[in-house]
C-alpha positions in Angstrom: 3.4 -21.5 -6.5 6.5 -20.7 -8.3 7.9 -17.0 -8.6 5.7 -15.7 -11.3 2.2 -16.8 -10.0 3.2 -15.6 -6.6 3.7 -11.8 -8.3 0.6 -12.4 -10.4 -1.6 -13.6 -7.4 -0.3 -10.7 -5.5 -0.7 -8.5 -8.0 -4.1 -9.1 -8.8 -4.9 -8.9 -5.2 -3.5 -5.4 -4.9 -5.8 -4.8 -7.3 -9.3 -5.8 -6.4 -9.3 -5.7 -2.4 -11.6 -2.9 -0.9 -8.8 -1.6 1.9 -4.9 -2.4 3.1 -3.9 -3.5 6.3 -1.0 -1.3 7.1 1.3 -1.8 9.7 3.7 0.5 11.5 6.4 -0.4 14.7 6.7 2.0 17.7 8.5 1.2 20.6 8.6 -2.4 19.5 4.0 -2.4 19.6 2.7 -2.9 16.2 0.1 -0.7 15.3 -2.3 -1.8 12.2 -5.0 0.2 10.7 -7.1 0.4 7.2 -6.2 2.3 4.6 -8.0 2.8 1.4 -6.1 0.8 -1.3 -5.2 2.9 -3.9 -4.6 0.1 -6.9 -8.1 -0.8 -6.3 -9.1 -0.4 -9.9 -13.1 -0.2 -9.5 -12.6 2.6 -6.8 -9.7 4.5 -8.5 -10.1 4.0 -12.0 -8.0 7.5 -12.8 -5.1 5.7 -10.9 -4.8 2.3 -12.5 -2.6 4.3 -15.6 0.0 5.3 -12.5 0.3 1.2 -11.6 -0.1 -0.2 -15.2 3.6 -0.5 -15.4 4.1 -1.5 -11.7 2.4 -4.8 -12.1 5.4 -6.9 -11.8 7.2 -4.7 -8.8 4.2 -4.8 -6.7 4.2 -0.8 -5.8 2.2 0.7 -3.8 1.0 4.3 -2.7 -0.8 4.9 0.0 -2.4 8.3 1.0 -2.5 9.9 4.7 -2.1 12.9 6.9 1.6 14.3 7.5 -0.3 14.7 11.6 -0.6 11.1 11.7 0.5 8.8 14.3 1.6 6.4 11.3 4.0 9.4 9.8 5.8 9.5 12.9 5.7 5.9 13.6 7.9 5.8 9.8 10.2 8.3 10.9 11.1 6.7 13.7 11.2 3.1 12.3 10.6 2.8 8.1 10.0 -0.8 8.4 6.3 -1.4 7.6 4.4 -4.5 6.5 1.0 -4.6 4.2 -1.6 -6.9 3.7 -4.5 -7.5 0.9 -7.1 -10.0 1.6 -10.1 -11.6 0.7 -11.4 -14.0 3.7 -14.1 -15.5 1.8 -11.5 -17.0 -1.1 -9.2 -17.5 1.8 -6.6 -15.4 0.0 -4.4 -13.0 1.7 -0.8 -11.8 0.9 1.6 -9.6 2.9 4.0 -7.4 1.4 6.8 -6.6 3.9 9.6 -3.5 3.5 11.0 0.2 3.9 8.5 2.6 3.4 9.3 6.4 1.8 7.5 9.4 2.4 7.0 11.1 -1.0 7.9 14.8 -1.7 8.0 14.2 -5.3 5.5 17.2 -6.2 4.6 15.2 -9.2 3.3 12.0 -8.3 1.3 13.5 -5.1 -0.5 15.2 -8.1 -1.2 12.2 -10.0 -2.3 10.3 -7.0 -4.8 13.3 -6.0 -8.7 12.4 -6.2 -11.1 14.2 -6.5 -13.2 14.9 -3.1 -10.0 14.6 -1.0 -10.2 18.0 -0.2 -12.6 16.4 3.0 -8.9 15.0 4.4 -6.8 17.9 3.0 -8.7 21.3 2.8 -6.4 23.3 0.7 -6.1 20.5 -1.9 -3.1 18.6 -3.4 -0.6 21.4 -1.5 -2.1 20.8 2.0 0.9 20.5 4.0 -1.1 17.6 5.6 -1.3 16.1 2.6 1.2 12.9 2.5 1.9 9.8 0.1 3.8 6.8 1.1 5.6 4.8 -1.4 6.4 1.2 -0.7 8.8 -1.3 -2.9 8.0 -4.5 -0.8 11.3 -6.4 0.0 9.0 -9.8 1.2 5.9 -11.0 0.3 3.9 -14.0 2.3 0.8 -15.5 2.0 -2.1 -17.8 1.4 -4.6 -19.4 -1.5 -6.6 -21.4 -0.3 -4.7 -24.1 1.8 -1.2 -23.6 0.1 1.1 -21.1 1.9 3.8 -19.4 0.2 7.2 -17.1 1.0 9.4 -14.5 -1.7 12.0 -12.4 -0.6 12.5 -10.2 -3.4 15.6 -9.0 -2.5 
């Protein structure tokens, strides 16, 4: 796969798997957990307008408590990898980078949904109310029996 299918295969991942792997490092242990994925356009449909132009850089958002183990484990250590998969296809791709925490007032609005208020009771300005942003640096993955590496660096 050259350069551009890799992106589009990615890409179109990102956008149809149910969850994200996401992985943290503490102490040298990675820790891995699901997290809803965000760009999954069937489930989010209010927040495929926020990733229409992001097709091409691969971002992604990713919602979660400020409490969490996985906040601290970025503070400590900002290097985090991702991965989309669908077993069945055998398709899987993992995105690899620095992770931010967002305090841009604006975007955690545009990412809110509507029944979060379950994870955050006082709503988009819970102070437990946290988005990630991640600009993946690497990328790795699989289609079927082909493999495949980008460092987008």
């Amino acid at each position: 796969m050259n350069e551009n299918e890799i992106i589009q295969f990615t890409s179109q991942l990102m956008n149809t798997t149910e969850v994200a792997y996401f992985t943290t490092v503490d102490d040298g242990v990675p820790y891995t957990r699901a997290l809803e994925n965000l760009r999954n356009e069937k489930k989010f449909p209010k927040l495929s307008k926020m990733f229409a132009g992001h097709r091409n850089d691969l971002l992604a958002y990713f919602s979660t408590n400020t409490s969490s183990t996985k906040v601290k484990h970025i503070q400590k250590n900002p290097v985090v990898s991702v991965y989309y998969c669908k077993p069945k296809g055998y398709r899987g791709v993992m995105l690899g980078g620095l992770i931010e925490i967002v305090t841009d007032q604006n975007i955690k609005e545009g990412l809110w949904e509507e029944g979060w208020e379950r994870y955050y009771p006082e709503g988009v300005e819970d102070e437990d109310y946290t988005i990630l942003h991640l600009l993946p640096k690497h990328i790795r993955g699989w289609n079927g029996n082909k493999t495949f590496v980008l460092d987008l660096e």
